[in-house]
C-alpha positions in Angstrom: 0.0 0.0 0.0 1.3 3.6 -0.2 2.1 5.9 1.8 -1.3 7.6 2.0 -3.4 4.6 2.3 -1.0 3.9 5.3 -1.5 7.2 6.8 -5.3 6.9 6.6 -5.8 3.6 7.8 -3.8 4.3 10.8 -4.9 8.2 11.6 -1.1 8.9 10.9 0.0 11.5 9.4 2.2 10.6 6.0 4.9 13.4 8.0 5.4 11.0 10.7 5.4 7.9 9.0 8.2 9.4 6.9 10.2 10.1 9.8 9.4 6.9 11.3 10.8 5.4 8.7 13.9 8.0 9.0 14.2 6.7 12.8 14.6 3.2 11.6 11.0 2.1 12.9 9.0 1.7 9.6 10.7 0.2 6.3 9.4 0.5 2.9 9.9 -1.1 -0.4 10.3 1.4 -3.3 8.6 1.4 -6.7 10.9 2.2 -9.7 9.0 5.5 -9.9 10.0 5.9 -6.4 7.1 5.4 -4.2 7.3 4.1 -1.0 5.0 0.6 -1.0 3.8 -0.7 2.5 3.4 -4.0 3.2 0.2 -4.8 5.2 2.0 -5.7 8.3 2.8 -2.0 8.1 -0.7 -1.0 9.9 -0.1 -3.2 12.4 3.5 -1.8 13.7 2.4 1.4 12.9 -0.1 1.0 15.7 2.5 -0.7 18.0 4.7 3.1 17.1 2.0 4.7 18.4 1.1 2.9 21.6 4.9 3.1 22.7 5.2 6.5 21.7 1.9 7.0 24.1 3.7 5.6 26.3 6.4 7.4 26.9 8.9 5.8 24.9 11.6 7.6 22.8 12.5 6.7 19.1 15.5 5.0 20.0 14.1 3.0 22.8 11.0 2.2 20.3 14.1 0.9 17.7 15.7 -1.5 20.3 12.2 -2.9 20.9 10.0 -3.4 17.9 12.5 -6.0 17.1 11.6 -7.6 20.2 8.0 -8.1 19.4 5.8 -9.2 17.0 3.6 -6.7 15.1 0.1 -9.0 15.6 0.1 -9.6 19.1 2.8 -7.4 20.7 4.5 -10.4 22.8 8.3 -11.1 22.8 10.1 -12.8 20.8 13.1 -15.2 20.9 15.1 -11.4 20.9 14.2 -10.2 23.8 17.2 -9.7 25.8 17.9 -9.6 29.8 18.9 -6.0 29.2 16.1 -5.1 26.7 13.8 -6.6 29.8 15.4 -4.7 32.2 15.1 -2.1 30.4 11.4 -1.9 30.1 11.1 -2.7 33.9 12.7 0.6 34.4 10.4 2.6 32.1 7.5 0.8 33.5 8.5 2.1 37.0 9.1 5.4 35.6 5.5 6.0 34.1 4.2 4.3 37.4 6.2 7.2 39.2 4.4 9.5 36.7 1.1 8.1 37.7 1.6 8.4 41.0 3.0 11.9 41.0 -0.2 12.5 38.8 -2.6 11.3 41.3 -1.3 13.1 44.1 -1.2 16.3 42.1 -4.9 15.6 41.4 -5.6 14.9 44.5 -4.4 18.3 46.0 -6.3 19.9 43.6 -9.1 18.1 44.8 -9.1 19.7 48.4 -8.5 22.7 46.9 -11.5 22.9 45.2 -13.5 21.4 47.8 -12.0 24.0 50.2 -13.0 26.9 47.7 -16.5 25.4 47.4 -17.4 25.0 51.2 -16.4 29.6 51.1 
């Protein structure tokens, strides 16, 4: 598929899948008039891009790991390294840190208003 049809069966824009694929993430076949040509696992990892990117992840961190994983399911592969694991135990704890800091924030905010109401 091409670049467009990629883009709109995803929601992503053509901008980012072009530098996805400049980041190493996405690969594409050419045509001899240069087009890039998708194959249809393409939507799938596209996806997988964006839920790590949502995340938290970082391009690089995203390269080390989509080889880790397959594109249909998401679960590891024969790849996955100690390190690589280790290494997603840390971010884990990092965006549970972020929820947590998140939670407390909302919950000051919380007795804030309730303080400003009960005025």
């Amino acid at each position: 598929m091409r670049i467009g049809e990629l883009a709109r069966r995803t929601g992503v824009s053509e901008r980012s899948l072009r530098y996805y694929e400049q980041q190493g993430l996405l690969t594409a076949e050419r045509t001899p008039g240069g087009h890039r040509e998708y194959p249809e696992a393409a939507v799938d990892r596209v996806v997988r891009i964006q839920e790590l990117y949502a995340a938290g992840l970082h391009s690089d961190r995203i390269a080390r790991l989509l080889p880790c994983m397959r594109d249909a399911d998401g679960g590891p592969s024969a790849v996955a390294t100690p390190k690589l694991v280790a290494d997603l135990v840390a971010e884990r704890d990092r965006i549970d840190r972020m929820i947590a800091d998140l939670v407390r924030s909302r919950d000051t905010l919380d007795e804030v208003i309730e303080a400003a109401r009960a005025r």
